[in-house]
C-alpha positions in Angstrom: 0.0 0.0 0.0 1.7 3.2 -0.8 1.3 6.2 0.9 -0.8 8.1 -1.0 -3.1 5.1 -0.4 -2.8 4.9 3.6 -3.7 8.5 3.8 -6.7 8.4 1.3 -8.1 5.1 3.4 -7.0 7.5 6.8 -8.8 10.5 5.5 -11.7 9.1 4.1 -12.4 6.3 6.9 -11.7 8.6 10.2 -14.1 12.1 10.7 -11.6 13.4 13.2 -9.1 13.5 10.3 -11.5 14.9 7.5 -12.6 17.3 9.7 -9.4 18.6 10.7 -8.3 19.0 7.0 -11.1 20.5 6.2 -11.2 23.1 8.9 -7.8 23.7 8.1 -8.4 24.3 5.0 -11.8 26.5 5.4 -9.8 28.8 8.2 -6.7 29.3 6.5 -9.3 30.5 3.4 -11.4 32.6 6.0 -8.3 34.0 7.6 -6.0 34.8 4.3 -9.1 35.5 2.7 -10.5 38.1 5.2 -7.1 39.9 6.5 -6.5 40.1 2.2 -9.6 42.0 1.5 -9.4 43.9 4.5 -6.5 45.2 3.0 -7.9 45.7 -0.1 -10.6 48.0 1.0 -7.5 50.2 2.7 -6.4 50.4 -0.2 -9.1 52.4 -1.1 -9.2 54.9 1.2 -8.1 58.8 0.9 -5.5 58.2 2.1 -3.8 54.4 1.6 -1.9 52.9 4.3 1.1 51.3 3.9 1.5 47.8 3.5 1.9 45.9 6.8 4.3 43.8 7.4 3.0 41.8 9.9 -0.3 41.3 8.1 1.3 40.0 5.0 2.8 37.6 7.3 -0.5 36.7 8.1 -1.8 36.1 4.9 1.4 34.2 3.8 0.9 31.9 6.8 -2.8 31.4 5.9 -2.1 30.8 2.5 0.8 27.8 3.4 -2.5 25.8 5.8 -4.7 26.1 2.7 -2.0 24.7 0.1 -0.5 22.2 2.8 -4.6 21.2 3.7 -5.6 21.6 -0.1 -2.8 19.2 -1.1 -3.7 16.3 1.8 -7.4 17.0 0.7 -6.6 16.2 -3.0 -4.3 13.3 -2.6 -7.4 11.5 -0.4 -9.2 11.7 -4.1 -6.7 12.7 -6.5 -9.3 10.6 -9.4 -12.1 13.0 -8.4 -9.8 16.0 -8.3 -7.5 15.6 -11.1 -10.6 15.0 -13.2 -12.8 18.2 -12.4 -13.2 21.5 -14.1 -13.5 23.3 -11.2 -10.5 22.3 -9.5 -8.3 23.3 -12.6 -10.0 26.5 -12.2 -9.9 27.1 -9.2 -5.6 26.0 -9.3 -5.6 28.9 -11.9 -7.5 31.5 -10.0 -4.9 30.6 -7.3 -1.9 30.9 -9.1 -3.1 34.3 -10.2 -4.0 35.1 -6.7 -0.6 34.9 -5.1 0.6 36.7 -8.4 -1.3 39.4 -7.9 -0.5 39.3 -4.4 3.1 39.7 -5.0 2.1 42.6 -7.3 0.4 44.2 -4.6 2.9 44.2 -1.8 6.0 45.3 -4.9 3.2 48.4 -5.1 2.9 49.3 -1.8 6.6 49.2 -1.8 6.4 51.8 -4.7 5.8 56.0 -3.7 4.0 55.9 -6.8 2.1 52.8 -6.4 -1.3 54.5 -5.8 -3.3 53.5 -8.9 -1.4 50.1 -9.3 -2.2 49.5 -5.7 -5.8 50.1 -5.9 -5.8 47.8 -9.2 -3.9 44.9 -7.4 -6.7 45.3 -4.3 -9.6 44.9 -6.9 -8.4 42.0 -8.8 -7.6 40.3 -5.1 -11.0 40.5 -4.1 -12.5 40.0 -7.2 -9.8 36.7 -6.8 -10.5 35.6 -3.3 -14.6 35.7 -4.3 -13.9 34.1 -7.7 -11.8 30.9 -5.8 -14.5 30.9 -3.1 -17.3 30.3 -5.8 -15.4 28.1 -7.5 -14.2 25.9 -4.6 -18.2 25.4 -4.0 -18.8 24.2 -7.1 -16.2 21.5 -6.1 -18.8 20.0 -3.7 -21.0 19.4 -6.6 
């Protein structure tokens, strides 16, 4: 039995297991998710604030539970996963996620970054919402 097999019959046979993954995974969205557009409204304001530091931190660290959970989550049903249209779109709204976010923080960073800031915070929302939709559609 290999090991992709153990934790597949581990993950799908025990609750405690599933649900820890799972909440993992939803809280590390909810957390990333909800520091990142709180952010993004700043962004907004008169007056932007700079980036923080601390809360990128935050939103890094949220972002590594919901790939480390995501991954464990897949490989319990990689058949199911690696054959849906909604996970491949939702992988590709992810990648473009942390890109943007990387675009985001190199504008803060920039005294001129106003207008590219504000355009990195609406594509990150619009990106967190878009990945939550689509991550629903994979309990279809």
């Amino acid at each position: 039995m290999t090991a992709v097999t153990s934790w597949a019959h581990l993950y799908n046979d025990n609750h405690a297991v599933n649900a820890a993954v799972t909440f993992a995974h939803f809280a590390g969205v909810l957390i990333g998710g909800g520091l990142a557009l709180a952010a993004d409204r700043d962004a907004f304001r008169p007056v932007a604030a700079a980036g923080d530091a601390q809360l990128h931190r935050w939103v890094v660290s949220a972002l590594i539970v919901v790939i480390a959970s995501g991954v464990l989550m897949m490989l319990a049903d990689m058949e199911t996963y690696f054959s849906s249209t909604a996970f491949w779109i939702k992988m590709g709204l992810f990648v473009l996620l942390v890109g943007n976010g990387y675009a985001r923080i190199r504008a803060e960073a920039r005294a001129d970054g106003g207008a590219w800031l504000r355009r990195t915070s609406a594509v990150s929302a619009a990106l967190w919402l878009a990945v939550l939709l689509v991550s629903t559609m994979l309990t279809f």
